[in-house]
N, C-alpha and C positions, 0 to 999 in steps of 0.2 A: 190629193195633197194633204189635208186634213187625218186620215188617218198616218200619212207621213211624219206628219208634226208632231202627234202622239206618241211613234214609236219613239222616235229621237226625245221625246220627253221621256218617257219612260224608262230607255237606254240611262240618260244624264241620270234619272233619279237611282237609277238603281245601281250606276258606280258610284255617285256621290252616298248613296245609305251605306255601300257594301264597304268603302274607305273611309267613313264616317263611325259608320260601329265597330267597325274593325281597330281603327285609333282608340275611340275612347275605350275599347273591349283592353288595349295594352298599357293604357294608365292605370285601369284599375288592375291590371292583372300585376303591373308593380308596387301600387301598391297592397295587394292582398299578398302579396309574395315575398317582398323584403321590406318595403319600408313600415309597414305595422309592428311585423317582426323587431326591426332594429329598434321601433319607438319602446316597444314593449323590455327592451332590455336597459333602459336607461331610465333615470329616477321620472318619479308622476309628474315633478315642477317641470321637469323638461320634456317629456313628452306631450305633455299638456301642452307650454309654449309652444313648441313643433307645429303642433298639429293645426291648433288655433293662427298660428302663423300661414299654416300652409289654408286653411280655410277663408283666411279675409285674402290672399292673394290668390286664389283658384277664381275669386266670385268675377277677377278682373285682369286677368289672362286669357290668352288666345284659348286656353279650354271652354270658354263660354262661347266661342265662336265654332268650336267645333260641336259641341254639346249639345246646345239648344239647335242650328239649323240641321245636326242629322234629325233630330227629330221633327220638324219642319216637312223635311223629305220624306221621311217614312209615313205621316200622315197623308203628306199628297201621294204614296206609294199606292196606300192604303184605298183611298180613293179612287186610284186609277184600277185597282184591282177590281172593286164591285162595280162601277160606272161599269166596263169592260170585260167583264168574266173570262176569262181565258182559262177554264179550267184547274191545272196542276202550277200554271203559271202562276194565277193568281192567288190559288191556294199559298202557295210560296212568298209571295210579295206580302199578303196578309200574315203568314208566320213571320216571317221578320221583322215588319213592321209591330206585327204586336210583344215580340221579343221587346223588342227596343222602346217602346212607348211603354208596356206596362211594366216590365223584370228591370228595366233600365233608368228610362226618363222617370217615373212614378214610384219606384222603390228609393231612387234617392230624395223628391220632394220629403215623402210619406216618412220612413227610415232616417236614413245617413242625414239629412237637412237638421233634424230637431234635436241627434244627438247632438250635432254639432254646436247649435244654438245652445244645448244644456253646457258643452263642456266649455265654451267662450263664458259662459260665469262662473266659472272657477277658475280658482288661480292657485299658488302656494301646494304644501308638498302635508296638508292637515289629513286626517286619519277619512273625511268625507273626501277628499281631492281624489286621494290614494282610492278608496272604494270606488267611485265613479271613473275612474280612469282603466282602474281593473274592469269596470262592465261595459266601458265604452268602446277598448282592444277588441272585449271578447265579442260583443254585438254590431258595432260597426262595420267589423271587420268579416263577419258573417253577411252581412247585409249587401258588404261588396264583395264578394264570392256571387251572388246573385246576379249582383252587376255584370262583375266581368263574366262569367257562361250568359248572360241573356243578350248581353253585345256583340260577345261571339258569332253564337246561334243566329244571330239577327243575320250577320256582316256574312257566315255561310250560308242564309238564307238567302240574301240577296244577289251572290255570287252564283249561287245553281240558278237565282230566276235568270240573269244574266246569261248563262248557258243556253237557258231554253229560247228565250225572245231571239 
């Protein structure tokens, strides 16, 4: 019975990680894909606004529900892989898992967090606005490029372990 209770743990964790990275893998991939883009084509006061707008409402959105508990998941993924070694299985569960905790969860504390924090003190359309706004398209947006492929990679990580259990 106990080894029963495992797999069905294992199963739940490993579709909740795989439609877990896989979402947030399709936020960022909108916006690394058009809405940086569109910000980048309109003046620095407003994209600035934008973005800063869209940062105090991201932190209290159902993205905080999806964000922080795949990561949750893929830590107890991670766990169940070494407690349990299953070989290629586990190999798998620990690649996804470290996709999504290190490329994912960790690059945007580390990264995308502090530009954000830089670009919330500024404001207006000044010659420093305009430069930092220029570095923050160009870096931020590199930063979630990273994102979105390590959410991915996680979410088809998890879907081959999926296969195999």
């Amino acid at each position: 019975m106990e080894c029963l209770t495992m797999q069905i743990l294992l199963v739940i964790c490993l579709i909740g990680a795989a439609i877990g990275s896989g979402l947030v893998a399709g936020i960022f991939f909108a916006f690394s894909t058009f809405i940086m883009t569109a910000f980048s084509r309109i003046p620095a006061e407003q994209g600035i606004a934008a973005m800063n707008s869209i940062n105090v409402t991201i932190v209290r959105s159902p993205f905080m529900a999806l964000f922080v508990p795949t990561l949750i998941l893929c830590l107890v993924i991670a766990v169940l892989a070494v407690i349990d070694w299953r070989g290629g299985l586990s190999s798998l569960m620990l690649v996804g898992a470290a996709f999504y905790v290190i490329a994912s969860f960790l690059s945007t504390i580390v990264f995308n967090v502090p530009m954000n924090d830089a670009l919330a003190k500024v404001s207006g359309n000044g010659p420093e606005a305009i430069e930092l706004w220029a570095t923050y398209l160009r870096d931020w947006t590199w930063w979630n490029h990273v994102r979105t492929i390590a959410s991915l990679l996680a979410s088809v990580a998890f879907v081959r372990a999926l296969m195999i259990v």
